[in-house]
N, C-alpha and C positions, 0 to 999 in steps of 0.2 A: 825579312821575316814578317807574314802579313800577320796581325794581330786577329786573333779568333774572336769572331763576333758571336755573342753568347745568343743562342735561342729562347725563346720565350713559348711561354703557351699558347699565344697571338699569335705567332709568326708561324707554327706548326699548323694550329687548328686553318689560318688563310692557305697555306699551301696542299693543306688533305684537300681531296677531291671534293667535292659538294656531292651530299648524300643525293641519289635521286629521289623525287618527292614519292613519298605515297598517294596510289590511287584509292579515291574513295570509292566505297562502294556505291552504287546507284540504287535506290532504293524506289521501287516500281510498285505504285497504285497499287493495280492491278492486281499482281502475285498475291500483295498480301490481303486485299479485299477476298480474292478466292480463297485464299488458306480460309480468313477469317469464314465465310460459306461455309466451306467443308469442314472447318472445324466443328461449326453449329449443325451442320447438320448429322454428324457425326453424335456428338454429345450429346443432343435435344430428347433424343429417345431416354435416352439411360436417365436427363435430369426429372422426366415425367415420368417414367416408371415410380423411383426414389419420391417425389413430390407427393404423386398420387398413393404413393403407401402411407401420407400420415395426413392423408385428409378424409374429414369425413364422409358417410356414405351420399350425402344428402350432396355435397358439394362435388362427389367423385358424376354423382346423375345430371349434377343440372346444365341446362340447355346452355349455359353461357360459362363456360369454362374456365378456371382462374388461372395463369400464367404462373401465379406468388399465391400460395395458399393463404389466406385470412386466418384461418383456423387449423389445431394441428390435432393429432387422435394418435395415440399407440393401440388405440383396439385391434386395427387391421395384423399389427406384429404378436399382440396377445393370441388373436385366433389362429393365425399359424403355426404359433408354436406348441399351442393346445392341440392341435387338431392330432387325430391318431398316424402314427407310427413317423412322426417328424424326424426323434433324436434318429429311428432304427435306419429308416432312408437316409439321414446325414453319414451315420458310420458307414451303408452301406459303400455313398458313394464316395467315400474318404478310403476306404481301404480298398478298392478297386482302382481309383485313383493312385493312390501313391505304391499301391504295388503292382500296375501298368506300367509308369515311371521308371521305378526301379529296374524291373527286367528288361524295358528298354536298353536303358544306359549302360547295363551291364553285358548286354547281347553286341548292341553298337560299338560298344569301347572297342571289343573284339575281334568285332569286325571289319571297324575303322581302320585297327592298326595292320588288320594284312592286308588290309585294299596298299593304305598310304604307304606300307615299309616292305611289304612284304613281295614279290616277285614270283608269280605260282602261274599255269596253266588255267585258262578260263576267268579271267581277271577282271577283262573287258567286257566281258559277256556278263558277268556277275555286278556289274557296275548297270548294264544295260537294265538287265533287272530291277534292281534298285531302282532305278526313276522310273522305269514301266510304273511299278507298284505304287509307287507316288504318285503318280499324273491318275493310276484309275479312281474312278469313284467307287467308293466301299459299298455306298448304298445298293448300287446295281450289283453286288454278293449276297442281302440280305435272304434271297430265297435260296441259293447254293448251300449258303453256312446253315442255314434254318433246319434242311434237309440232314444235311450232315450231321449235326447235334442232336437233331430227335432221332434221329437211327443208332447212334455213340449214344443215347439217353444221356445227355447231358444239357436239356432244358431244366430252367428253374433252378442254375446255380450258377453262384459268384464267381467261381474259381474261371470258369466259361465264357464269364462275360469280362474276365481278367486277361484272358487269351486272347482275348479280339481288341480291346484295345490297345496291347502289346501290337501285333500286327499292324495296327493304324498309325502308331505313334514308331514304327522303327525304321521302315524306309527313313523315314525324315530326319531321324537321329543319325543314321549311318554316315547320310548323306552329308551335313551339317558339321559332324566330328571328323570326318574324312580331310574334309575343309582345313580343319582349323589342324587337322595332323600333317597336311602339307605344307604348312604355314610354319613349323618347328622345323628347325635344321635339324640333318642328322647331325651332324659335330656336334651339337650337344649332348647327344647319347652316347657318341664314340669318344669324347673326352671323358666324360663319367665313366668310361669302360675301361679308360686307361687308371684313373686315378682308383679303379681296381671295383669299380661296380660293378654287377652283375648286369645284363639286359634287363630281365626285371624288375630290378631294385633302379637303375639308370630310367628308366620310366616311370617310378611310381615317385622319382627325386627330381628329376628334371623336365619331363614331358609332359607327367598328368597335372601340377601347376600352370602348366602355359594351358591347358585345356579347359582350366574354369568356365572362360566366359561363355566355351561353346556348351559343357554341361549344363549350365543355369539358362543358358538358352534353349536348350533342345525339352529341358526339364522343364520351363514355361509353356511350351507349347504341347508338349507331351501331356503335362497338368490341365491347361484350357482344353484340348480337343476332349481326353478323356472324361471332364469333368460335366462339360456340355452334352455328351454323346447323348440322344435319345430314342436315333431309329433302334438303336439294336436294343436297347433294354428295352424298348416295349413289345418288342415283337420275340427277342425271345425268352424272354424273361416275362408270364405275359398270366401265371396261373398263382404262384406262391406270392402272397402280399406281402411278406415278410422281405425279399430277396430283391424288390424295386428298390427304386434310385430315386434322387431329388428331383431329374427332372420328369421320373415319370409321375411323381408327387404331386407336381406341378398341377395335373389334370384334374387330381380331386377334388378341385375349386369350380368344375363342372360339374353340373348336373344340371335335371329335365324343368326344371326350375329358372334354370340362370344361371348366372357368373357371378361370385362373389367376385368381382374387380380391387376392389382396398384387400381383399384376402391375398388373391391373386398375387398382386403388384406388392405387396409385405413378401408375400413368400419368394418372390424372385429377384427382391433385392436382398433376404437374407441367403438365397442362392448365389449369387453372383456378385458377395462380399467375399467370400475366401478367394476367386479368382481373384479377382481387384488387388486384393492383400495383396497377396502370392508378386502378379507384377511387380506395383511398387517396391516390395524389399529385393527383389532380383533383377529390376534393370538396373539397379547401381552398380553389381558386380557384374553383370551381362557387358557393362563399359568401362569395366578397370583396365586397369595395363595387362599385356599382352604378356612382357617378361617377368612378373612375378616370380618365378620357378627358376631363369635363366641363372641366377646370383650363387655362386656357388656357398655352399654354406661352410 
């Protein structure tokens, strides 16, 4: 009887296989010299806008231009804010905005789910649509809808200029949610059916959570386009001063005169602070996990 030779941690760890090494990554000049380009070229606008909103007038004119402002002014942000009908254009374009959004995501969702679940005549052809309306440019509609509205008398109101953003922002929502609803199993919806959920109640427990990140997504973009829009609100929205938007605000800073520039450059960075916001707090959930909703509760 051969005597059993006791193993050790040594004598294990020499007879495993040898891990294969990991490869490094290579890290290429080039790439990141161009990222670094594009980045700046990308950012440079936006840090000169912002720079040039708190610098003085005398500095914003002269011939030799400062990269780091020397001197700083809140006057350009006073005069903006003073200037007539600021707050009335903010609301305006906040509640156009977020009630474009809205009707999208609630139109989309619906639509989303009989593309992605549903099995009906004219499916394909209703899909083709969808990206048609996508791919065209809106702008080349500006005289169609113009016509149309003033025949409906429905120039010079909000509700109208709520309606065409919804249109801009739902192709892209259908399309996007569509996505992310073929990306869900059904077995999750048919387990929940067995453990006695409704359809319904099985999607609003187990589906509409996996949908987050496509919501906050499509609601980012729904948010910027609408928020930015300016051909249609000046053209049809173009008589009551009361019923403009921020960016048709913007223009007031003209006149036969000049350009107030520090006025200008104040009012378009306190424009295009709430997008900014908006981003930042929504790409983090735009990249959370996918199965949040999957975990049965």
């Amino acid at each position: 009887m051969t005597p059993s030779v006791p193993t050790t941690s040594a004598s294990v760890q020499a007879s495993a296989p040898a891990a294969p090494p990991r490869r490094r990554r290579r890290r290429h000049p080039l790439r990141s010299t161009l990222a670094v380009v594009v980045f700046a070229f990308c950012v440079f606008p936006v840090y000169w806008m912002f720079s040039t909103a708190f610098k003085p007038s005398t500095d914003i004119q002269t011939d030799q231009p400062q990269l780091v402002p020397l001197s700083w002014t809140l006057d350009h942000f006073r005069t903006a804010i003073e200037s007539d009908g600021f707050w009335l254009f903010w609301r305006n374009s906040l509640l156009l905005t977020v009630g474009a959004v809205l009707l999208a995501l609630v139109v989309a969702l619906a639509a989303s789910f009989a593309v992605a679940r549903m099995r009906w005549r004219g499916r394909r052809a209703f899909l083709v649509l969808i990206f048609a309306a996508q791919m065209a440019p809106w702008e080349s509609l500006i005289i169609p809808i113009y016509i149309m509205y003033r025949d409906a008398d429905l120039l010079d109101r909000l509700p109208a200029l709520t309606l065409i953003y919804f249109m801009i922002t739902l192709p892209f929502t259908i399309v996007v949610l569509r996505n992310f609803l073929a990306t869900v199993p059904e077995e999750l919806e048919e387990a929940a059916q067995v453990d006695g959920c409704t359809r319904p109640a099985a999607f609003r427990r187990v589906v509409f959570p996996l949908l987050a990140p496509g919501l906050m997504a499509t609601s980012l973009f729904g948010f910027i386009t609408a928020w930015n829009e300016f051909a249609y609100a000046n053209f049809l929205i173009i008589k009551d001063q009361d019923s403009r938007t921020l960016p048709v605000w913007l223009t007031s800073f003209q006149n036969t005169f000049g350009t107030d520039w520090g006025a200008t450059m104040a009012a378009s960075s306190l424009f295009a602070l709430p997008a900014l916001l908006i981003f930042l707090l929504l790409q983090r959930q735009v990249t959370s996990g996918f199965a949040s909703g999957a975990v049965k509760a």
